[in-house]
ZAVEXMI-26835 format. One line per field, with one value per residue (C-alpha): x, y, z; residue number from 1. Coordinates in pm, 1 decimal, m for minus. Example, Ala and Ser with C-alpha at 12.3 -4.5 7.8 and 13.67 -1.06 7.14 Angstrom:
2
xx: [1230.0 / 1367.0] .
yy: [m450.0 / m106.0] .
zz: [780.0 / 714.0] .
nr: [1 / 2] .
END
This chain:
337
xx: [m4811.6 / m4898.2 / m4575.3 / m4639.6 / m4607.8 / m4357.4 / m4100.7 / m4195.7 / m4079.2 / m3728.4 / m3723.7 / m3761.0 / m3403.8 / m3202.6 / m3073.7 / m3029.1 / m2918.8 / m2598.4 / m2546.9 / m2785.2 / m3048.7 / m2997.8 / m3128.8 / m3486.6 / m3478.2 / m3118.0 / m3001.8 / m2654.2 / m2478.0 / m2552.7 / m2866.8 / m3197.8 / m3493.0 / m3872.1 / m4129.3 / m4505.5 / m4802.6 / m5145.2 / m5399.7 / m5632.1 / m5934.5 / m5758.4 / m5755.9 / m6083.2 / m6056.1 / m6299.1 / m6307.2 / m6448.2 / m6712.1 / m6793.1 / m6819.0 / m6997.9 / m7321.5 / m7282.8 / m7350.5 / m7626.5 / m7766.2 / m7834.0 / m7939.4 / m8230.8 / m8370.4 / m8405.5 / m8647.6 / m8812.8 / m8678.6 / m8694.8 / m8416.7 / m8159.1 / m7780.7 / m7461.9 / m7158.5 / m6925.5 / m6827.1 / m6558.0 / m6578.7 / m6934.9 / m7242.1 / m7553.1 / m7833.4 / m8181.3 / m8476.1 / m8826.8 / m9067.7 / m9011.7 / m9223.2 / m8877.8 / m8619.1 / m8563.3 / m8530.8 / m8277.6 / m8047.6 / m8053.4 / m7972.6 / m7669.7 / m7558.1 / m7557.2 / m7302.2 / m7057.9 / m7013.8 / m6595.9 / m6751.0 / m6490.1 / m6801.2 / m6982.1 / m7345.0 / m7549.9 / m7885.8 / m8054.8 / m8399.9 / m8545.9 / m8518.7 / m8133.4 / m7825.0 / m7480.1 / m7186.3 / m6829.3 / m6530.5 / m6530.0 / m6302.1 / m6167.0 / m6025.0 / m5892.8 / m5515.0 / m5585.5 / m5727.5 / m5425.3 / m5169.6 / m5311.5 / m5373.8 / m4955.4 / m4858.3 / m5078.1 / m4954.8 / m4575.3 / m4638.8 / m4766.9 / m4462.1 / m4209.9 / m4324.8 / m4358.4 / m3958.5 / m3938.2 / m4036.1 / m3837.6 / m3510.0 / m3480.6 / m3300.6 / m3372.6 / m3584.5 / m3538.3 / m3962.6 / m4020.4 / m4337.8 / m4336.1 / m4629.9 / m4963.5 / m4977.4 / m4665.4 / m4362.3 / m3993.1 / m3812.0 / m3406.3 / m3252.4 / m2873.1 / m2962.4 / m3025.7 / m3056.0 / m3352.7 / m3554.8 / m3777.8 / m3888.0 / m3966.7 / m4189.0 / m4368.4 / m4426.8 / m4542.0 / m4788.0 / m4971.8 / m5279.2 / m5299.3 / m5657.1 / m5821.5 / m6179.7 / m6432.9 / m6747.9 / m7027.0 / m7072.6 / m7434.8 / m7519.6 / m7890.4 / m7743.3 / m7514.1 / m7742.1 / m7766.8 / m7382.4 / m7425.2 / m7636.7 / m7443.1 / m7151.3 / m7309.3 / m7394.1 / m7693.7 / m7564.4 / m7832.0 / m7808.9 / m7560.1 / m7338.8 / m7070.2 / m6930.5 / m6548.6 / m6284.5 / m6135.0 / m5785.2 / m5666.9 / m6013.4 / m5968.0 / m6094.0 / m6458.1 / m6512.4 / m6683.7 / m6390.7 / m6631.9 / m6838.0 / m7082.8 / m7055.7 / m7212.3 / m7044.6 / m7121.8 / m6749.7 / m6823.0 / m6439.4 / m6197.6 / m5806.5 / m5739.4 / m5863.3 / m5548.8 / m5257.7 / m5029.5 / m5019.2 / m4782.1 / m4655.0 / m4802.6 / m4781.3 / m5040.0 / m4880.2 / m5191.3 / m5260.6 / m4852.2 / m4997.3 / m4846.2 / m5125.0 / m5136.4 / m5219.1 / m5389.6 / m5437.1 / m5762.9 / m5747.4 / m5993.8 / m6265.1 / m6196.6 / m6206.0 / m6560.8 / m6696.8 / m6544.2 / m6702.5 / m7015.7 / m7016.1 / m6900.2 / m7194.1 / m7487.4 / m7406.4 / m7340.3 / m7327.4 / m7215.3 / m6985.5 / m6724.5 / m6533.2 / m6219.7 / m6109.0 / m5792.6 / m5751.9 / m6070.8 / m5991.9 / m6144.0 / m5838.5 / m6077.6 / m6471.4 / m6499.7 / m6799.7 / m6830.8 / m6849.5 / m6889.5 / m6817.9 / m6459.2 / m6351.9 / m6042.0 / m5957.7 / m5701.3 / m5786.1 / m5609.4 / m5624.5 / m5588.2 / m5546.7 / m5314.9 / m5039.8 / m4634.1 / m4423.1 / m4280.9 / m4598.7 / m4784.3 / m4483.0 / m4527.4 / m4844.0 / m4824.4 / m4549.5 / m4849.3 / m5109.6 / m4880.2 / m4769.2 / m5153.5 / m5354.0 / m5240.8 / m5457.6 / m5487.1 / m5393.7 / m5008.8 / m4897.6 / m4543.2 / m4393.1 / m4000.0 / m3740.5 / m3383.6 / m3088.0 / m2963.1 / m2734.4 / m2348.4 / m2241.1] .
yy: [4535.0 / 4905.2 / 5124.9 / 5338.3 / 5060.9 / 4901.4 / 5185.1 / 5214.4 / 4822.4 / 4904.2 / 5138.8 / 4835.8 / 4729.0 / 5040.2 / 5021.8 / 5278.1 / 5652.6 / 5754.0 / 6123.2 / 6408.9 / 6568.7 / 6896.5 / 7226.7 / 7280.5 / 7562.6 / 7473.1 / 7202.0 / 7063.9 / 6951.3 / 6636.6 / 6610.8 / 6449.5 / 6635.1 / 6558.6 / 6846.3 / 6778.6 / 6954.6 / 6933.7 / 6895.0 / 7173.3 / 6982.8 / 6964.8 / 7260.2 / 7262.1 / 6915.1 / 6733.4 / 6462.3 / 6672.0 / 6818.8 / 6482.6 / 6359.2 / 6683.0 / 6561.0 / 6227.8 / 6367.9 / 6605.2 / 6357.2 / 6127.7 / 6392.8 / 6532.2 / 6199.0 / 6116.5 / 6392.2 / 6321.1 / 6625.1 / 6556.6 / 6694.2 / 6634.4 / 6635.5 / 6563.5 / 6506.9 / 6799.3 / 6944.6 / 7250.3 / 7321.9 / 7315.5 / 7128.8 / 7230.3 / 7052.1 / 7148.9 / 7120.2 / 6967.6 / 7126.5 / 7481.4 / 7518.3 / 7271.1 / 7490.3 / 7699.4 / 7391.4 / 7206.9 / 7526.8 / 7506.0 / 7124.4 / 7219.1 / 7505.8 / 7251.7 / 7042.1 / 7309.6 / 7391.0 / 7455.2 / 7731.5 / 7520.9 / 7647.6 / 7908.9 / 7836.1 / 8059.2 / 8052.8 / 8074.5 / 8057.5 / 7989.6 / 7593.5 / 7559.7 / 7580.6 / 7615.7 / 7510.9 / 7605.5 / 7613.3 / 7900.0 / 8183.1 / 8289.4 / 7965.6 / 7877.7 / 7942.5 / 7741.7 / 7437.1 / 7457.1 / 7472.3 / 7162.8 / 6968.5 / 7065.3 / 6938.6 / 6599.7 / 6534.2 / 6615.0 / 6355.2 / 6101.1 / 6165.7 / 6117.7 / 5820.1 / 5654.0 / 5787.7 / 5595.5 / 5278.4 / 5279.4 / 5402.8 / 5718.2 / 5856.4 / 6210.9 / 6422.5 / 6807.6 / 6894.3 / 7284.9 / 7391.3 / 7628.1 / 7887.2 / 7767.2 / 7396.6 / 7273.8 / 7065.0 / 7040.1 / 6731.7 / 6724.6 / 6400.2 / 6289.5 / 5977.8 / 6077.0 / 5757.1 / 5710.6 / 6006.0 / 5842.6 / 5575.7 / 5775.4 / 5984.5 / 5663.2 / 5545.0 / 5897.1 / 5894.6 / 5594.5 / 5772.7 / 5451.8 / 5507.7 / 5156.2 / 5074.8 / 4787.0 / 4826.6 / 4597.1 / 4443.2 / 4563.7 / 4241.2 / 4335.8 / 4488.3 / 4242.4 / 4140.5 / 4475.1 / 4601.4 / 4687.9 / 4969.4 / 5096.7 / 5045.0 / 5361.8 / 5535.4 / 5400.0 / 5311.9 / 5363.1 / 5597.7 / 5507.5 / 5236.5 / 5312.2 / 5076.9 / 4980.2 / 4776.4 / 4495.2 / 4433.2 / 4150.4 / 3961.0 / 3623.2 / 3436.7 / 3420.0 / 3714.6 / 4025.1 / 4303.8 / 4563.2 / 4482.9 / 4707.6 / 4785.4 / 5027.8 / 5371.2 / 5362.8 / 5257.8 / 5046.6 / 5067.2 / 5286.6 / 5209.4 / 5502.4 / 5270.2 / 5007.1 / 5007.9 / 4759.0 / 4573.1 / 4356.4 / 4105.6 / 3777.4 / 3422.3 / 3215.7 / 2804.8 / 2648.0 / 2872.5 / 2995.3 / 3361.0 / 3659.9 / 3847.5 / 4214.7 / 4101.7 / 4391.6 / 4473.4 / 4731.8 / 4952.1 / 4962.1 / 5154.9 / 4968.3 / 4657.3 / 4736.6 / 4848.6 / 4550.4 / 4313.1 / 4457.1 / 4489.7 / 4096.1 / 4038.6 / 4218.8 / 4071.2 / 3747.7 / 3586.9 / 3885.6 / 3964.8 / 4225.3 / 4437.6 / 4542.6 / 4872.5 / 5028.5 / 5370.4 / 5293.3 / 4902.6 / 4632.3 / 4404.3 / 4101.5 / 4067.6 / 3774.7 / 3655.3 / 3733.2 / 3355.0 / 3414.2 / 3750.2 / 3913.5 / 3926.3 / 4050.2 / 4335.2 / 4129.0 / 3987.6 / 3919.7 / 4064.1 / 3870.7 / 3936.1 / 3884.9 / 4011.9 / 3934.0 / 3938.7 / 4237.9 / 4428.2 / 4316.3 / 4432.6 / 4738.0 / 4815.3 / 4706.8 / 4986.4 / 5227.2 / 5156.7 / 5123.6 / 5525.6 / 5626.2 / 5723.8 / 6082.6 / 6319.1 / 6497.4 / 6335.5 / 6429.7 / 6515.2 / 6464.3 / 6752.6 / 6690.2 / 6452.6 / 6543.8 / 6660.3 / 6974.0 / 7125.9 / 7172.1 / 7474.4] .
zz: [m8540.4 / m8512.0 / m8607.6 / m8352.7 / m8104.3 / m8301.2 / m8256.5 / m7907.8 / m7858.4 / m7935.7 / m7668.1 / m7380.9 / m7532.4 / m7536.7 / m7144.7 / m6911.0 / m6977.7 / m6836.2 / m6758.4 / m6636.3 / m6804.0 / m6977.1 / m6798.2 / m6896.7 / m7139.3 / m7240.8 / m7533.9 / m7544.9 / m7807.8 / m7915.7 / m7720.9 / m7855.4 / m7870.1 / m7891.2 / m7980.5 / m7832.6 / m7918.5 / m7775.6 / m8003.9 / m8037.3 / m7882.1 / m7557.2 / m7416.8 / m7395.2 / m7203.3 / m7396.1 / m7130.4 / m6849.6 / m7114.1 / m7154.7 / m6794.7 / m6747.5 / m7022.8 / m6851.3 / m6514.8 / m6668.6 / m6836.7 / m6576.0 / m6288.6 / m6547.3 / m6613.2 / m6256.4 / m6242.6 / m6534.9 / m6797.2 / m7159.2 / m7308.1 / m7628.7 / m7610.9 / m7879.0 / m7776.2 / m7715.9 / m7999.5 / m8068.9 / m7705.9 / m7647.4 / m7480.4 / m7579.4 / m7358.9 / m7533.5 / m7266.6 / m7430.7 / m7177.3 / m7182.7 / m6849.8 / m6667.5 / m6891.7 / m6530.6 / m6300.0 / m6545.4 / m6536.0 / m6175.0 / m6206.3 / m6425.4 / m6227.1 / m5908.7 / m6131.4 / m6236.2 / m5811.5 / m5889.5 / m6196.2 / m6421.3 / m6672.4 / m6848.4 / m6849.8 / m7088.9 / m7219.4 / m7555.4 / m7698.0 / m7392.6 / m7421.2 / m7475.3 / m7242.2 / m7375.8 / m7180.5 / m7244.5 / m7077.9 / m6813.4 / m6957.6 / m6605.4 / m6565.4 / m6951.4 / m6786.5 / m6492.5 / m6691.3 / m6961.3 / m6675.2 / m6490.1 / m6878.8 / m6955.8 / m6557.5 / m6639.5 / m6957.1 / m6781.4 / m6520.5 / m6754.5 / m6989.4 / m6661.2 / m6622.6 / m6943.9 / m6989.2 / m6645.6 / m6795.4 / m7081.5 / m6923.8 / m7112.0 / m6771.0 / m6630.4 / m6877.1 / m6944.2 / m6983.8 / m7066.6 / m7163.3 / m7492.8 / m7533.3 / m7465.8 / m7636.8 / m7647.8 / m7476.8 / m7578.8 / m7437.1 / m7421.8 / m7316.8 / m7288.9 / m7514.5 / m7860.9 / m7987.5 / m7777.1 / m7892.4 / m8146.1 / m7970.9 / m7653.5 / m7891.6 / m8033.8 / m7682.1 / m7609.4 / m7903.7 / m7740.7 / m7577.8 / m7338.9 / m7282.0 / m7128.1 / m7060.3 / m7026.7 / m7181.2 / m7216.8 / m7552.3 / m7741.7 / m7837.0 / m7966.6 / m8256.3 / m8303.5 / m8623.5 / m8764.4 / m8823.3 / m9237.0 / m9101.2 / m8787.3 / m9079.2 / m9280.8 / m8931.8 / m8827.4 / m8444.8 / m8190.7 / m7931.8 / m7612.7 / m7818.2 / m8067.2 / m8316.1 / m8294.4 / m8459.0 / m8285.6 / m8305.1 / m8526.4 / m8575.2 / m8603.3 / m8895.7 / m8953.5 / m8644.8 / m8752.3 / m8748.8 / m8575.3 / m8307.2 / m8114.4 / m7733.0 / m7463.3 / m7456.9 / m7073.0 / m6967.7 / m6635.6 / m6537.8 / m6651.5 / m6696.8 / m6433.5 / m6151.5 / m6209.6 / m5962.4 / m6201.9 / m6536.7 / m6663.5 / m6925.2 / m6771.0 / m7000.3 / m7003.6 / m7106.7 / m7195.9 / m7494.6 / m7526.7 / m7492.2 / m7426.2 / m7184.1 / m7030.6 / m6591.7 / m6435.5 / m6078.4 / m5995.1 / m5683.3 / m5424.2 / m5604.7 / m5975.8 / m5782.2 / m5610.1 / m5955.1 / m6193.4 / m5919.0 / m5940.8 / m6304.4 / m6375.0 / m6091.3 / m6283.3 / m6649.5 / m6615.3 / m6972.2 / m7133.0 / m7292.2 / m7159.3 / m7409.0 / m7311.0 / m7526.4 / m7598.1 / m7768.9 / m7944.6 / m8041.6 / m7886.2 / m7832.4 / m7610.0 / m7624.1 / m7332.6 / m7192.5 / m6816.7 / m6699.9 / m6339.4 / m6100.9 / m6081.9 / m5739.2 / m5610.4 / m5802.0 / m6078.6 / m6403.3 / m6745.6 / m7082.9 / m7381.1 / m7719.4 / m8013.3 / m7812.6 / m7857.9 / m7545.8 / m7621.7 / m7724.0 / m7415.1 / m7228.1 / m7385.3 / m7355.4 / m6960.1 / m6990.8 / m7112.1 / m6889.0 / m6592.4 / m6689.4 / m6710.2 / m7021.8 / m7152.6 / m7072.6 / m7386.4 / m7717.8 / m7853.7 / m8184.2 / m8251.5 / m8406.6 / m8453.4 / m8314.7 / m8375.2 / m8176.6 / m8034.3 / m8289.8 / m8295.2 / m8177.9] .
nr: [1 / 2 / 3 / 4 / 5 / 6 / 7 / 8 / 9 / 10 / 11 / 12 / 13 / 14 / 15 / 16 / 17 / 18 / 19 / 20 / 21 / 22 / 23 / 24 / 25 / 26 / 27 / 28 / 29 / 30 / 31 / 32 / 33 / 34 / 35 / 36 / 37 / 38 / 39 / 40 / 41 / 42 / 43 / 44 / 45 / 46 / 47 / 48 / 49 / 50 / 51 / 52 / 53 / 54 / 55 / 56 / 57 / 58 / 59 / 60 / 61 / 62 / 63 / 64 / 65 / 66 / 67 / 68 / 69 / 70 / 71 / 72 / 73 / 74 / 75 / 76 / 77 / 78 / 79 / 80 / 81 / 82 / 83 / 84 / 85 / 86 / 87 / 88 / 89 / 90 / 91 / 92 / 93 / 94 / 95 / 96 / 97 / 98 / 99 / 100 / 101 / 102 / 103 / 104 / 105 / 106 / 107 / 108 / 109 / 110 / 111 / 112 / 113 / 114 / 115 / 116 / 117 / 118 / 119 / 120 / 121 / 122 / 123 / 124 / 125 / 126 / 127 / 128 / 129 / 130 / 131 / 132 / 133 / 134 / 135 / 136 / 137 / 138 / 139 / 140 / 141 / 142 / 143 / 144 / 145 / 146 / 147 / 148 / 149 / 150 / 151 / 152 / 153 / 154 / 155 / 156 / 157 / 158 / 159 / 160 / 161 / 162 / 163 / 164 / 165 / 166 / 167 / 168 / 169 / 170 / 171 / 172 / 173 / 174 / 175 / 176 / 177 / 178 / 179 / 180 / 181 / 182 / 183 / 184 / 185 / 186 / 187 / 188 / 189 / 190 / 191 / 192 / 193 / 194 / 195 / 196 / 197 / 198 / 199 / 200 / 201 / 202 / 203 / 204 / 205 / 206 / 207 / 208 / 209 / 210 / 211 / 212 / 213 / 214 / 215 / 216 / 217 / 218 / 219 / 220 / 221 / 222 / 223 / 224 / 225 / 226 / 227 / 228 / 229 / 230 / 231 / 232 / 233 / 234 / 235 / 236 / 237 / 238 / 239 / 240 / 241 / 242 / 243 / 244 / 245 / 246 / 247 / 248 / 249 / 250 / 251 / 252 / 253 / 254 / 255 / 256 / 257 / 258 / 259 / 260 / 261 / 262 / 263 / 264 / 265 / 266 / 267 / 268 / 269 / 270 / 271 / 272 / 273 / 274 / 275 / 276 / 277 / 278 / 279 / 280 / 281 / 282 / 283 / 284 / 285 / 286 / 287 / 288 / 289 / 290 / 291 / 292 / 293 / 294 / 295 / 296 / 297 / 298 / 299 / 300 / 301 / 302 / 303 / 304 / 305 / 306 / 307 / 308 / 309 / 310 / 311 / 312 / 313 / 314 / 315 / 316 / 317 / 318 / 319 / 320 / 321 / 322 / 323 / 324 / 325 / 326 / 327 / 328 / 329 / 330 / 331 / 332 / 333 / 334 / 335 / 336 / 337] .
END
């Protein structure tokens, strides 16, 4: 088992904290103390770069404009237009995407657009990341009983937690370091037969190759699936710690809300006979084939799961996926004074 998750286990043991939380800003003696930073990749929110070259991508195709894109890197999308004579029509494409001007859309060469994060609203962007992340680590301290939390943002990337329970501090931070990002992704089984060279980086374009999670024997440890995530682990309303007694399984139950429930549906519907990865922080934890549609909304997730990790994890997802990846900097506790 992971350490990360293992410290985070002991948490689900520790009971309830007793008295209030400190005054944010303030650390009493004897206090526990966790020290968060954002990584440097965040504040640029890498994620709505990303959704933002999805969306790109597929409005230009549906009119037919050849063009090249990587992923986001340092901050940047660069979307490089084939026809020179479409260059102006696919800046007015983009410009029609960025409609809240969350982006700074400048051109170069006369083929290329560059995309960073609008400058104007850097403050406004880091302020909503630090609130999201806040929210997700309220409720994660929820789920493990850590009791009221004393959250105060420090400088620009940064968040200092004080709570009552010192003995609780580093396994709130190891439950904190779980990103908790879920997603189901179709399995790319046509180059299923070719993994030595995606191994040394040869992966074609729209799949990714991934480790699964505690392969069983004779199963390849990586497997290849679709990039294209078909549901996302922000559409569940609950998971929990289900058992299954024909196999003796711990399992992770989910429940989808309206819109994840529409989507997995149709998504179960349209690929009947594949197979359905289901991906965790980058780890493919269940490849299943899709046997018949998904109705309903609720389904199971199985994998190599204990009770306690599954509860866990259920703990995770239940709190939402951070929105930008923590670094643990210090636990400790406030000192005598």
């Amino acid at each position: 088992m992971p350490r990360i998750l293992a410290l985070a286990l002991s948490a689900l043991l520790l009971g309830a904290c007793g008295p209030k939380a400190a005054v944010p800003g303030t650390c009493p003696q004897g206090y526990g103390t966790i020290e968060l930073q954002l990584t440097q990749a965040a504040w640029f929110d890498g994620n709505r770069l990303a959704q933002l070259r999805s969306d790109a991508r597929a409005a230009l195709r549906e009119v037919h404009i050849a063009f090249s894109s990587a992923q986001p890197t340092s901050g940047t999308l660069s979307i490089q237009v084939q026809d020179k004579s479409r260059y102006g029509e696919a800046k007015t494409i983009m410009d029609g995407l960025n409609t809240n001007h969350l982006f700074d859309i400048a051109e170069q060469g006369g083929d290329t657009l560059i995309v960073t994060p609008s400058s104007s609203n850097v403050v406004q962007l880091r302020g909503d990341l630090l609130d999201r992340t806040i929210a997700v680590i309220r409720k994660r301290g929820d789920s493990m009983g850590a009791g009221d939390l004393a959250i105060s943002p420090e400088g620009t990337d940064r968040i200092r937690i004080v709570l009552q329970d010192a003995s609780k501090a580093q396994a709130l931070a190891a439950l904190l370091g779980i990103p908790g990002q879920l997603s189901f992704n179709l399995v790319d089984e046509t180059d299923s037969s070719n993994l030595d060279a995606m191994r040394k980086g040869i992966v074609p374009i729209g799949s990714a190759l991934l480790a699964v999670d505690h392969p069983l024997e004779g199963q390849p440890a990586q497997i290849a699936v679709y990039k294209q995530v078909l549901v996302s682990g922000d559409r569940l309303t609950d998971a929990h710690q289900a058992y299954d007694p024909q196999t003796q399984s711990a399992d992770i139950a989910f429940t989808f809300d309206a819109l994840g429930a529409q989507q997995f549906g149709e998504a179960t519907a349209a690929n009947v006979g594949s197979r359905f990865a289901i991906v965790i922080d980058g780890r493919v934890v269940s490849a299943p084939v899709i046997q018949s549609p998904i109705r309903g909304g609720s389904g199971i997730i199985t994998g190599n799961f204990t009770p306690d990790s599954a509860d866990a994890l259920a703990r995770v997802l239940n709190s939402g996926a951070m929105p930008a990846p923590l670094k643990v900097v210090e636990t400790g506790r406030c000192p005598v004074k």
